[in-house]
N, C-alpha and C positions, 0 to 999 in steps of 0.2 A: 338320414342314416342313423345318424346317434337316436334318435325316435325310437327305432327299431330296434337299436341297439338297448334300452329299457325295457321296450317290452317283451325282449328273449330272457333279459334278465329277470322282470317280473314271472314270467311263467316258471322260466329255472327252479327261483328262490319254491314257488310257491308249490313244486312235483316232488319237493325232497323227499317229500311226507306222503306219497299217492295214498290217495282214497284206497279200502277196499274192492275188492271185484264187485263186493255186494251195491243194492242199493240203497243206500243210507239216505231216506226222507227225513224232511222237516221233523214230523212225530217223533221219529227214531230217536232223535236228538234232542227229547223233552228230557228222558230220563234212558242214557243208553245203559247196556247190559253191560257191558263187557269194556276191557280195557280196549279194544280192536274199533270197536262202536263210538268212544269216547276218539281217539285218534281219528277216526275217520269224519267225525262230528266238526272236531277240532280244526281240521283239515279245509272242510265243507267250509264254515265261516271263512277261514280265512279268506276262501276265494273268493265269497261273495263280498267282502267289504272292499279286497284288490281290485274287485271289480269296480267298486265304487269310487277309490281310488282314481283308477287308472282313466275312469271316465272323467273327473273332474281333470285330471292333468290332460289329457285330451282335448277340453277345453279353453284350459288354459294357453295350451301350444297355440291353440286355433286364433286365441286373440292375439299372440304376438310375432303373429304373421310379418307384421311391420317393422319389427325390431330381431335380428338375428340375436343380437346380443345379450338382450336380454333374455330368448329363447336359449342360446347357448348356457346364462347362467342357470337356468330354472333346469336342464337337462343335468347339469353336473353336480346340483344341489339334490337333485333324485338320485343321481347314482349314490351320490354318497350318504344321504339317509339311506337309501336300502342297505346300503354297507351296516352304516351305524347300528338300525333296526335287529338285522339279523346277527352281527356281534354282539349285541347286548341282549340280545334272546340267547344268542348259546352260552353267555355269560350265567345270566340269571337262571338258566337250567341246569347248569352245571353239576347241580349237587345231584341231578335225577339222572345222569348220563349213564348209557345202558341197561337201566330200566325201563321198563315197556310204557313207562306213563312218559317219558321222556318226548316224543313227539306230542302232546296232549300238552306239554308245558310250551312247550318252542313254540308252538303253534298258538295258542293261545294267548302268547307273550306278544306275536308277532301281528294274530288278529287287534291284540290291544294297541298296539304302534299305530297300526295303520290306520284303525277309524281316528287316532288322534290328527294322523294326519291326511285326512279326509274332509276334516275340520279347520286344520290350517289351510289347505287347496281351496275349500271353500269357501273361506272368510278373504282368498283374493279375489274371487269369482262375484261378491259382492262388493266390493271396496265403490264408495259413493266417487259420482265424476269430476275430475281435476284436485283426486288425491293424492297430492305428492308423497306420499309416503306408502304408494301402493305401486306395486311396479305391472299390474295389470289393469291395462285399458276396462273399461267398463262397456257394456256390449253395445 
């Protein structure tokens, strides 16, 4: 349940900002036009790194099948980085609020959180066998 309870909160956090109606490709977002382009650009990453994300924690539930408790911690260490993430993005945009580049920073801010922690998610996903200082099983 709390699983799922993450993953409404992941897609929440990440619709604040909806893409365009347009369709905004890869290209588009080499060098976009417009403030609208750059937003929706903005936007586009994030999802795709959430996704990578959201995959690695995926797998990591998967190994501690065995362990409620530690699954129970690793869910409420998610909730509250995304907390953290997303207060410390409208923190550091703060100065662009209500300006139209404002999603393009938040967003940006929040793509950069997240690959860092796509990095941490992943450096438990390799932790060598009978690392006691790793709290996920090796596969």
């Amino acid at each position: 349940m709390r699983f799922a309870t993450i993953s409404v909160c992941l897609v929440a956090a990440a619709s604040i900002f909806p893409v365009s109606a347009q369709d905004f490709r890869a290209e588009d977002c080499a060098s976009p036009a417009t403030q609208t382009a750059m937003n929706a650009c903005a936007t586009a990453a994030l999802k795709n790194t959430d996704a990578k994300m959201n995959k690695a924690y995926r797998e990591i539930i998967g190994r501690l099948k065995d362990s409620e408790e530690t699954k129970q911690l690793l869910v409420a260490s998610q909730q509250l980085w995304l907390q953290f993430r997303d207060a410390e993005c409208a923190f550091s945009a703060n100065g662009a609020k209500g300006g139209s580049i404002y999603p393009t920073i938040v967003q940006n801010c929040r793509n950069a959180m997240t690959a860092d922690r796509v990095k941490g998610l992943g450096a438990y996903l390799k932790c060598a066998e009978g690392d006691m200082g790793c709290p996920v099983p090796s596969k």
